[in-house]
C-alpha positions in Angstrom: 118.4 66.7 103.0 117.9 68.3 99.9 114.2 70.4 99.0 113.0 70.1 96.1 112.8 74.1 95.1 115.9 75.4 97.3 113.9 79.0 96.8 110.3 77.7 98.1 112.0 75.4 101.0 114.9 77.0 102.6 117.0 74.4 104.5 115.8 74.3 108.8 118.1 75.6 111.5 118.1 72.4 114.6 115.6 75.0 116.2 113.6 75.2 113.1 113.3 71.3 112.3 112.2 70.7 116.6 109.8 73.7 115.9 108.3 72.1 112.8 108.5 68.4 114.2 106.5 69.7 117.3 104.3 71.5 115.3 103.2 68.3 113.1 103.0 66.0 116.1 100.9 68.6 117.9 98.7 69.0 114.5 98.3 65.0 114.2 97.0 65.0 117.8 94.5 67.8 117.0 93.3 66.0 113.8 93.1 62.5 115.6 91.1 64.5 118.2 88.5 65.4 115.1 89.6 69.0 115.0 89.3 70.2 111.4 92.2 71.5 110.0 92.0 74.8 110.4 91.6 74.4 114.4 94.5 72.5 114.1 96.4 75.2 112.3 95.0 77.7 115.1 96.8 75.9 117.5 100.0 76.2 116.2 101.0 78.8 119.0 104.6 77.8 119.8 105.5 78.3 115.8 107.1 81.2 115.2 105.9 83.1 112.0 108.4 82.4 109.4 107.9 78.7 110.2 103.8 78.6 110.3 102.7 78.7 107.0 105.5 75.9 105.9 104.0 73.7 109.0 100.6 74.8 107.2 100.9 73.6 103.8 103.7 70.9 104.8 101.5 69.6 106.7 98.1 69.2 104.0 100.7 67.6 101.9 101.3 65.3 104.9 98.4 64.2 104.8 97.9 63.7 100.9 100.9 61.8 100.9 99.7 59.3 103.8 96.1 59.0 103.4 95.3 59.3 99.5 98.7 57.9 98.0 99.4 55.8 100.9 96.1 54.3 101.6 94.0 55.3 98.7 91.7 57.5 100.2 89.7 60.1 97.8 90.8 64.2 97.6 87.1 64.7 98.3 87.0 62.6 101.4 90.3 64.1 102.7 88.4 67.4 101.6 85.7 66.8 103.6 87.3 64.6 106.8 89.7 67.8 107.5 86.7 70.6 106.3 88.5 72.0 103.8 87.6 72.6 99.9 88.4 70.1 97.6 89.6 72.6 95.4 92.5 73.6 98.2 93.2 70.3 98.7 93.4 69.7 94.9 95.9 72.3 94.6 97.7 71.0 97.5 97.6 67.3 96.0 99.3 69.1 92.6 101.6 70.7 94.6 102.6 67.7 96.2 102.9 65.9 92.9 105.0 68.9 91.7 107.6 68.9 94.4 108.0 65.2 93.8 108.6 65.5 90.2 111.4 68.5 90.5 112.6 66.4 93.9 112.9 63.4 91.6 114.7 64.9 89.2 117.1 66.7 91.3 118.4 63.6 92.3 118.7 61.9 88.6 121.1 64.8 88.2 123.3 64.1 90.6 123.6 60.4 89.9 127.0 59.7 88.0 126.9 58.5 84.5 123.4 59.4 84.4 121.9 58.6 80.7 121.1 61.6 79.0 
């Protein structure tokens, strides 16, 4: 699966992806639980350190993706459901929109007799 920045999102060893998938289970059971997101992110003991802050901001982007594109909810009431400041999840949200975008664009490169 290709990343959209190959420097920012190196590709996960099989160890890595069951580390991260258990991570973002574990995180969405905190959450559903009404943990904010920072208790959720406290919890993230099995996750080695070069993984944790990915699963961190992977995971805020997660949650952009499925609540404010997917079901229309506001930044400021994701903001305020995980306890967070807008302005992070803002920048998160931009992120998000920027990954698409370069993610997007990798793959109209790759498409043969691509018009331009």
């Amino acid at each position: 699966m290709p990343f959209a920045d190959p420097k920012k999102y190196a590709q996960l060893s099989v160890v890595m992806h069951e580390e991260y998938e258990q991570a973002v289970r574990k995180m969405r059971e905190d959450i559903s639980r009404g943990r904010t997101y920072e208790q959720a992110c406290a919890n993230l003991t099995e996750a080695g350190p070069e993984i944790k802050k990915f699963i961190r901001e992977d995971f805020l982007k997660i949650i952009i993706a499925e609540e404010h594109f997917g079901a229309g909810i506001e930044i400021a009431d994701i903001a305020l459901f995980l306890d967070l400041p807008y302005e992070k999840v803002e920048a998160a949200k931009l992120n998000l929109l920027d990954d698409m975008k370069l993610e997007a664009e990798y793959h109209l490169n790759r498409r043969p007799g691509k018009i331009n």
